[in-house]
FINUDO-600132 format. One line per 2 residues: number of its first residue (from 0); their letters; for each residue x, y, z of N, C-alpha, C. Coordinates in steps of 0.1 Angstrom, whole numbers, plus 5000, padded with zeros to 4 digits. Layout:
BEGIN
NUM> A> X,Y,Z,X,Y,Z,X,Y,Z | ...
//
This chain:
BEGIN
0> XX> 4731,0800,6791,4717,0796,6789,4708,0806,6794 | 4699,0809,6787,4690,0820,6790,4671,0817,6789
2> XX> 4667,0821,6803,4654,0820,6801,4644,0835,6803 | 4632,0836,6799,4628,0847,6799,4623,0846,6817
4> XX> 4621,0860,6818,4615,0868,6831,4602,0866,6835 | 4595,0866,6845,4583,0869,6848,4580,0884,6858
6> XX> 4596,0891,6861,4592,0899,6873,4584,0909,6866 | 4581,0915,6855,4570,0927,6854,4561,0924,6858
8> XX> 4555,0914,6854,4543,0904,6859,4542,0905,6876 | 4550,0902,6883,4548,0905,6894,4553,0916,6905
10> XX> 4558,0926,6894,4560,0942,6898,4544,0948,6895 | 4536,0947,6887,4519,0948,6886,4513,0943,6892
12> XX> 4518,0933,6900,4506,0926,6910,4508,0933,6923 | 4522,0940,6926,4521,0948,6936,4518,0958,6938
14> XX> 4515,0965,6930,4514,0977,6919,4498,0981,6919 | 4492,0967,6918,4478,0968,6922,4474,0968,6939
16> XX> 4482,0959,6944,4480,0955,6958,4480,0966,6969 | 4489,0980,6961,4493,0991,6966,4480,0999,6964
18> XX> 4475,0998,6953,4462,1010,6951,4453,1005,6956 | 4452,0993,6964,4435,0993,6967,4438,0997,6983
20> XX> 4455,1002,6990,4452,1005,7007,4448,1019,7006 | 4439,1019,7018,4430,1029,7020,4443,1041,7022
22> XX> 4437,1055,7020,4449,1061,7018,4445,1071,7035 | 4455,1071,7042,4452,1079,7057,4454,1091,7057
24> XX> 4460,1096,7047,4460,1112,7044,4449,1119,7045 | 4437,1116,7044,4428,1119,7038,4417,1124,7050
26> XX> 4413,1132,7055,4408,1137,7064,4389,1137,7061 | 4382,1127,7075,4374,1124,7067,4361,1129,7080
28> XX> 4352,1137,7078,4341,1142,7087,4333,1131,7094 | 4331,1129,7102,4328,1118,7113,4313,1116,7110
30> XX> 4307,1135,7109,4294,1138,7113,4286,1141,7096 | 4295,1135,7085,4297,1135,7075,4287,1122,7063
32> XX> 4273,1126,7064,4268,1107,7061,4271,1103,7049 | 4272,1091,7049,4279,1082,7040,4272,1086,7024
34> XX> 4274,1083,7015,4273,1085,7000,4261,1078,6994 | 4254,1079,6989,4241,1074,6985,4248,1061,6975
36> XX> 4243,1049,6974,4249,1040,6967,4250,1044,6951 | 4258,1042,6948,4258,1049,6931,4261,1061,6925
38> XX> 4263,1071,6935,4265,1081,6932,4277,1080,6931 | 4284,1090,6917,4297,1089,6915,4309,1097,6927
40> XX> 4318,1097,6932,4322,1103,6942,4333,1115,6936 | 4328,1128,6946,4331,1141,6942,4346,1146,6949
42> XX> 4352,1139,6957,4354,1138,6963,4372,1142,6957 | 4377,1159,6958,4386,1161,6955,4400,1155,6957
44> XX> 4399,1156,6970,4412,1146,6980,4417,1128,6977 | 4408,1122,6969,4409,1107,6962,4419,1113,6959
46> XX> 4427,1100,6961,4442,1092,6957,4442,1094,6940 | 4448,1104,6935,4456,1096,6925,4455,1082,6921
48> XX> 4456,1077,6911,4453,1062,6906,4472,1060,6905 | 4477,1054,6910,4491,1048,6915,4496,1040,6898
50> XX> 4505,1043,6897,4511,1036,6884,4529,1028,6887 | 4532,1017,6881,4547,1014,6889,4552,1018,6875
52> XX> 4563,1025,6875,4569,1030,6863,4583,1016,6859 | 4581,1006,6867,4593,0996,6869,4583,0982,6859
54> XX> 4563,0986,6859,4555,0971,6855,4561,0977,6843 | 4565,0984,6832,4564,0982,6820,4581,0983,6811
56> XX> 4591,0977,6822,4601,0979,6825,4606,0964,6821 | 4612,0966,6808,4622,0946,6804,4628,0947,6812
58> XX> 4625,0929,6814,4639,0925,6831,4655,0924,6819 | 4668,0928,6830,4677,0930,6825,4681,0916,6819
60> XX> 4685,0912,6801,4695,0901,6795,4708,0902,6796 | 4711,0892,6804,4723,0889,6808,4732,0893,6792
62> XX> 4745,0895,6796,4754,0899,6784,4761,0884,6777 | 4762,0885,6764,4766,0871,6761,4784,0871,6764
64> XX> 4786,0858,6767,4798,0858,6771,4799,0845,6777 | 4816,0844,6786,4815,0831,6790,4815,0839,6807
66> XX> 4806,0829,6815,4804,0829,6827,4816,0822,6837 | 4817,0823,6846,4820,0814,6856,4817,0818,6871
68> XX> 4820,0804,6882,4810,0801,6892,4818,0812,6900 | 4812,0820,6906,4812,0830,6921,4810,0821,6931
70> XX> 4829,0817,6938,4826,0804,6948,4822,0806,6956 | 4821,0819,6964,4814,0821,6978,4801,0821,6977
72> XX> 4796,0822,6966,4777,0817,6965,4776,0809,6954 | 4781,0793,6961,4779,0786,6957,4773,0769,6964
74> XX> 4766,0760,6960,4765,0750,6968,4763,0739,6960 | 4770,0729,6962,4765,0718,6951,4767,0704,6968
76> XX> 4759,0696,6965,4757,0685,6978,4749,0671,6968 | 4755,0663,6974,4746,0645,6968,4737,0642,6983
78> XX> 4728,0637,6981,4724,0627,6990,4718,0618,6989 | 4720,0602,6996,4718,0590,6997,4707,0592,7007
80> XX> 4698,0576,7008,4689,0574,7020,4696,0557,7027 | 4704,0567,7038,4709,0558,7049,4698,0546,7051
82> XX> 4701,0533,7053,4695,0518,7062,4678,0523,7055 | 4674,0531,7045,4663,0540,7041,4653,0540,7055
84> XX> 4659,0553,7061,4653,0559,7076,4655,0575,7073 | 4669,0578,7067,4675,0591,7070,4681,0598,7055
86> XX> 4678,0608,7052,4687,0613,7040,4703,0618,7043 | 4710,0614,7038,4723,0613,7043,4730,0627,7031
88> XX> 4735,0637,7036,4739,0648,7025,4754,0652,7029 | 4760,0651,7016,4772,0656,7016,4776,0666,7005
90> XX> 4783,0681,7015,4788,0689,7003,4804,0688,7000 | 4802,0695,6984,4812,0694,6976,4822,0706,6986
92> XX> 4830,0710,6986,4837,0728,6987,4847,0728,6979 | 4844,0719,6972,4860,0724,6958,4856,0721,6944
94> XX> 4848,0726,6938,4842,0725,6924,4843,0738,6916 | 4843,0738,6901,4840,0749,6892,4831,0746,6883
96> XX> 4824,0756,6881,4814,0760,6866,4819,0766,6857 | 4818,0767,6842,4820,0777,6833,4806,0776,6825
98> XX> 4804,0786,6819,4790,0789,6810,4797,0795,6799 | 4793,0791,6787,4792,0803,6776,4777,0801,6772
100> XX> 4780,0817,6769,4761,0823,6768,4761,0829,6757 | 4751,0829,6751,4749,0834,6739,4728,0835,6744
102> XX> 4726,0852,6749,4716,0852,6747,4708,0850,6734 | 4706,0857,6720,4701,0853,6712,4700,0836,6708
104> XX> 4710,0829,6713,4709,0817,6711,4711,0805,6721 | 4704,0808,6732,4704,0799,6744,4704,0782,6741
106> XX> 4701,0776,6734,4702,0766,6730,4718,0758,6728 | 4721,0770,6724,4738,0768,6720,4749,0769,6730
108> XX> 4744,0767,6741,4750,0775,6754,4759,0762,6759 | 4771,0764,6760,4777,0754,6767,4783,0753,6783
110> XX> 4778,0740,6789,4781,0745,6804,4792,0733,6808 | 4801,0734,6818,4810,0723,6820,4815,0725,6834
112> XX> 4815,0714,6842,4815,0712,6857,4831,0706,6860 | 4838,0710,6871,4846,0702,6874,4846,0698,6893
114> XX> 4849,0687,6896,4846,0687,6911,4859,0679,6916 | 4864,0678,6928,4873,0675,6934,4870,0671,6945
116> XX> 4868,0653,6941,4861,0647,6950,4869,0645,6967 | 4880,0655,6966,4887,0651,6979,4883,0665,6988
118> XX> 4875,0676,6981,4868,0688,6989,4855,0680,6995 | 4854,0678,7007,4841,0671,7012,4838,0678,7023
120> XX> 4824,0683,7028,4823,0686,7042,4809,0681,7044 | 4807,0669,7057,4800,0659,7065,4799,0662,7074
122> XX> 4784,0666,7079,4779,0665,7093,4784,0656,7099 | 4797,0648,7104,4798,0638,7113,4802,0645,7124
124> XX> 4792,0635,7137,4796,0644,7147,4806,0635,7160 | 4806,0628,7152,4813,0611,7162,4828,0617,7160
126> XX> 4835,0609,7173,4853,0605,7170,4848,0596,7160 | 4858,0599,7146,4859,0587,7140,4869,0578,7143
128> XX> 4880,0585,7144,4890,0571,7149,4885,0562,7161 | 4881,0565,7168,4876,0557,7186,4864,0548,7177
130> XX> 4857,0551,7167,4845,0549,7156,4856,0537,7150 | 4865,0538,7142,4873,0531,7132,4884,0530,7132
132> XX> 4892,0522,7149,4903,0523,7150,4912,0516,7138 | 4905,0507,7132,4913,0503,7120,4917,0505,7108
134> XX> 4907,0521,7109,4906,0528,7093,4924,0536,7089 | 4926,0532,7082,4938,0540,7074,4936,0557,7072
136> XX> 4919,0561,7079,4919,0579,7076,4918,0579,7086 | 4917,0597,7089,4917,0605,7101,4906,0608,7105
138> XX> 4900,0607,7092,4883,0614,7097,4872,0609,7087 | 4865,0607,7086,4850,0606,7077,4852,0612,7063
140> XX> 4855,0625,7064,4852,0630,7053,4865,0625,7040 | 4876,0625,7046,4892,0620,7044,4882,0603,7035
142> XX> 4879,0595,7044,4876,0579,7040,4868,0581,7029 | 4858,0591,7032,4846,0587,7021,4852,0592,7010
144> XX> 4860,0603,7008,4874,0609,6996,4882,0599,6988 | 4885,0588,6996,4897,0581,6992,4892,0563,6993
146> XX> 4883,0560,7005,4880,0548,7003,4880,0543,6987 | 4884,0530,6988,4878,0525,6972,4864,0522,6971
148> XX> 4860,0520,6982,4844,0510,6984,4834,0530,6982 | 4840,0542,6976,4833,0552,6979,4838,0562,6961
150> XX> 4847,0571,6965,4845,0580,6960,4863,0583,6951 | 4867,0572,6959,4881,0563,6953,4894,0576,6950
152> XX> 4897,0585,6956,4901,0600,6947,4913,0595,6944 | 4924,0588,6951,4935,0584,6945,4934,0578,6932
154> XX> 4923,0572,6925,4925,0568,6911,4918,0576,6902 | 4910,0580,6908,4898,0593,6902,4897,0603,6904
156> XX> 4908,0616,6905,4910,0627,6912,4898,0640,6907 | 4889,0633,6896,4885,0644,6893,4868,0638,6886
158> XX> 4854,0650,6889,4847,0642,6887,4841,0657,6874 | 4833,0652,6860,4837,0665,6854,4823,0655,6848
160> XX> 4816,0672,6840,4804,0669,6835,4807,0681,6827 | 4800,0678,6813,4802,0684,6799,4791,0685,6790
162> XX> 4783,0694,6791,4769,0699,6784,4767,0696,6772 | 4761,0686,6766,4757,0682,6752,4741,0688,6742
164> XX> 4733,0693,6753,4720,0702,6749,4716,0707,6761 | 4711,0715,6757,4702,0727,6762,4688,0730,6757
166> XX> 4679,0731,6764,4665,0732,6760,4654,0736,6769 | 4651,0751,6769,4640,0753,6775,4627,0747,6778
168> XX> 4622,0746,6790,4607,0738,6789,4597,0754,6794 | 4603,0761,6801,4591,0770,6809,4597,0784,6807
170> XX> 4591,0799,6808,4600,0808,6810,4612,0812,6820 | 4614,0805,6827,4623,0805,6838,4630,0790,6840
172> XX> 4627,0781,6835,4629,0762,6833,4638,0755,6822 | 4647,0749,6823,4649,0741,6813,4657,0728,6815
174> XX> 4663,0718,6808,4672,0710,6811,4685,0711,6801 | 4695,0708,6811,4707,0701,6806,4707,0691,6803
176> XX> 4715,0685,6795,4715,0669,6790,4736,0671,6787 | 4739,0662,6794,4757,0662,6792,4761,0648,6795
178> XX> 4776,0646,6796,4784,0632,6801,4787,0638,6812 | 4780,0630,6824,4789,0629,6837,4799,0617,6837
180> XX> 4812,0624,6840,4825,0610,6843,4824,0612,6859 | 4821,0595,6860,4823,0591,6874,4834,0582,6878
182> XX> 4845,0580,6885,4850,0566,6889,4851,0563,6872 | 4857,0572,6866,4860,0564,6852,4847,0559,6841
184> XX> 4838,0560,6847,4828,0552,6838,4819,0569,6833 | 4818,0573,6823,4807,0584,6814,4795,0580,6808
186> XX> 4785,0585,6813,4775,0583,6813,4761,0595,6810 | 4754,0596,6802,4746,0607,6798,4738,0612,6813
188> XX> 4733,0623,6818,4726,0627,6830,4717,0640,6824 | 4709,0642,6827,4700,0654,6825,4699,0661,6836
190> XX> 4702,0676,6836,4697,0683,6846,4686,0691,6847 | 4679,0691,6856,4669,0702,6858,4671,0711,6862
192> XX> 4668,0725,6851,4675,0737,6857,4665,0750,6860 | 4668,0755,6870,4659,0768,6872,4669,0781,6873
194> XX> 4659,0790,6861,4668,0803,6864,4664,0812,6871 | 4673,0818,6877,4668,0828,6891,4671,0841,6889
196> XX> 4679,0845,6878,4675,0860,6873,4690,0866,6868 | 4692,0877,6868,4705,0886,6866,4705,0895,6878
198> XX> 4719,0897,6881,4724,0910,6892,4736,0913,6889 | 4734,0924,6891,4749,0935,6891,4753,0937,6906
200> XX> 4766,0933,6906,4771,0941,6919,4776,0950,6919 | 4782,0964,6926,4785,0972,6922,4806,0970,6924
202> XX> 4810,0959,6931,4820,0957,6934,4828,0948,6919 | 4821,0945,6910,4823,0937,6902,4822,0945,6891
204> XX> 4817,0959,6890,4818,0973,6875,4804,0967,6868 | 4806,0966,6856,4798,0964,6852,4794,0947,6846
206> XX> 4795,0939,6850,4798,0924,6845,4788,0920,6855 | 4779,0909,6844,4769,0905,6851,4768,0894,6859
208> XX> 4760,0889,6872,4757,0880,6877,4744,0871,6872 | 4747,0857,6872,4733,0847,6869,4734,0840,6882
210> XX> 4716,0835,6880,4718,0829,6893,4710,0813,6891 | 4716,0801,6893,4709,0789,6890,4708,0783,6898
212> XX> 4693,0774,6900,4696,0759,6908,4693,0750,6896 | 4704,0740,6897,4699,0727,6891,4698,0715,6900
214> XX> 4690,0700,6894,4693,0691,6903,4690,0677,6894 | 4697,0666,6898,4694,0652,6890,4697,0642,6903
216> XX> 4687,0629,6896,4693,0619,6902,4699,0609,6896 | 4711,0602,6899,4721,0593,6892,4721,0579,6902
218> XX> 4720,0571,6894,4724,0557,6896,4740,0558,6900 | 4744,0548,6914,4757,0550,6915,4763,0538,6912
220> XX> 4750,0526,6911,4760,0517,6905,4760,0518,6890 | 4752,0524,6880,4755,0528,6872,4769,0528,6865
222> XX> 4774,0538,6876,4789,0539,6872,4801,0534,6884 | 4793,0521,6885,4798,0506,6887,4809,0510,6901
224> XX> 4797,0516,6911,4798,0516,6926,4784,0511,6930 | 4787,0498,6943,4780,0491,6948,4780,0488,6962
226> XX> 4790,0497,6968,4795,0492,6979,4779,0498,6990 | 4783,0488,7003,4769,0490,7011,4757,0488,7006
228> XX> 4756,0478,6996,4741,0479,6991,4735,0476,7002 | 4722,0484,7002,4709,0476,7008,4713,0489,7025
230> XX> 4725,0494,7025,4727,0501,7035,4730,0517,7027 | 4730,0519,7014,4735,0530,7008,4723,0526,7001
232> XX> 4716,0538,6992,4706,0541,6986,4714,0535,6971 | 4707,0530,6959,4717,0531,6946,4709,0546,6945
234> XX> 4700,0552,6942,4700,0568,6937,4705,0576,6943 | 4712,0587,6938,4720,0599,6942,4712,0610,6938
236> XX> 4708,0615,6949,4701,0631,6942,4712,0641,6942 | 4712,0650,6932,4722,0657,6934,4717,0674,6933
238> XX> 4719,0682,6938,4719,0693,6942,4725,0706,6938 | 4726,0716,6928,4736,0722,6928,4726,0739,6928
240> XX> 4731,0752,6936,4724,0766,6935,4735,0773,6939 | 4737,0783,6929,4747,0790,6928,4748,0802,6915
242> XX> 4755,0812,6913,4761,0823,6908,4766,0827,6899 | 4767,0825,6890,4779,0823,6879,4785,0838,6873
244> XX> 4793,0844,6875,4795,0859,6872,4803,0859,6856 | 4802,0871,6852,4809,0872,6836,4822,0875,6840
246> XX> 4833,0868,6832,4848,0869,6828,4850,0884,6824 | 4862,0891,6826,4864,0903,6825,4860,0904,6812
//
């Protein structure tokens, strides 16, 4: 998925910001009186008029191809509003992206998510067991993985979203529209996506980097989870900013 650039636009705004500082090179007579208003200034030593050879410079188009997610710069997290007092956030650490790109035809771009709802990492700062001597897990993150009343992973090992359109709204904006499968139940979700540009690293040759955040919110009883009402939020914001680098 590809959106256009704004950085020339804001390589010329710096570009200007730079030509109006006074330039200190410039060696100036004390005892020297000021310039009659209107007179044009003769004045050999003026600055050069400053030019960025980078404002009239296309930002780099990513190469078409199929992408996938660079895990170490990656972040995807849900959060609920706990007893609604506190936003309650949990990250994923075991998920993948793939992209196929087709800059001339961004529209046509397919994107597809896979997550592993048993990768969890929870600010909990409690003993859980001394917390839930009667729980069958070890820890928080473990229960909310496998509980049924949650995220169920023994019957649902896998939570997978699959891109059905694509469509720009802004030069840099657009939405996804796909099937998220939750707990068995598929259901259409739209994402909101922001693009954050292209990079090259030099450790990766020549193969390009993209950089996205997207975000939605989902109904969780939707997909016919209800547990803790009234103590769990039913909307799920969901979160995702990260990387996606090109396949050899």
């Amino acid at each position: 998925m590809k959106f256009s650039m704004l950085f020339a636009a804001g390589a010329s705004a710096l570009a200007l910001a730079a030509c109006s500082q006074p330039d200190d090179s410039i060696d100036v007579d004390a005892d020297t009186p000021p310039a009659e208003t209107g007179t044009p200034s003769t004045d050999t030593n003026a600055p050069e008029e400053m030019t960025d050879p980078a404002a009239d410079t296309e930002p780099a188009v990513p190469a078409a191809g199929t992408y996938s997610l660079e895990p170490t710069h990656a972040f995807l997290s849900f959060t609920v509003m706990h007893n609604g007092l506190s936003e309650y956030t949990v990250d994923f650490t075991d998920f993948d992206v793939t992209l196929d790109f087709d800059p001339d035809a961004p529209e046509t771009s397919d994107l597809s998510a896979t997550i592993n709802p048993l990768g969890l990492n929870v600010n909990y700062r409690a003993d859980y067991k001394a917390g839930h001597p009667d729980s069958p897990y070890s820890t928080w993150p473990e229960a909310l993985s496998k509980d049924t009343r949650f995220l169920n992973a023994a019957e649902f090992p896998e939570i997978t979203f699959e891109s059905t359109d694509v469509t720009q709204t802004g030069d840099n904006s657009g939405t996804v529209t796909g099937d998220l499968t939750f707990l068995g139940v598929t259901r259409p979700v739209t994402l909101d996506v922001t693009y954050n540009g292209t990079g090259n690293a030099p450790w990766y040759g020549e193969r390009d980097l993209i950089g996205f955040d997207a975000t939605t919110t989902i109904s969780r009883s939707a997909f016919g989870q209800d547990s803790l009402e009234g103590v769990i939020s039913d909307d799920v914001m969901i979160e995702f900013s990260g990387e996606l680098l090109q396949d050899e």
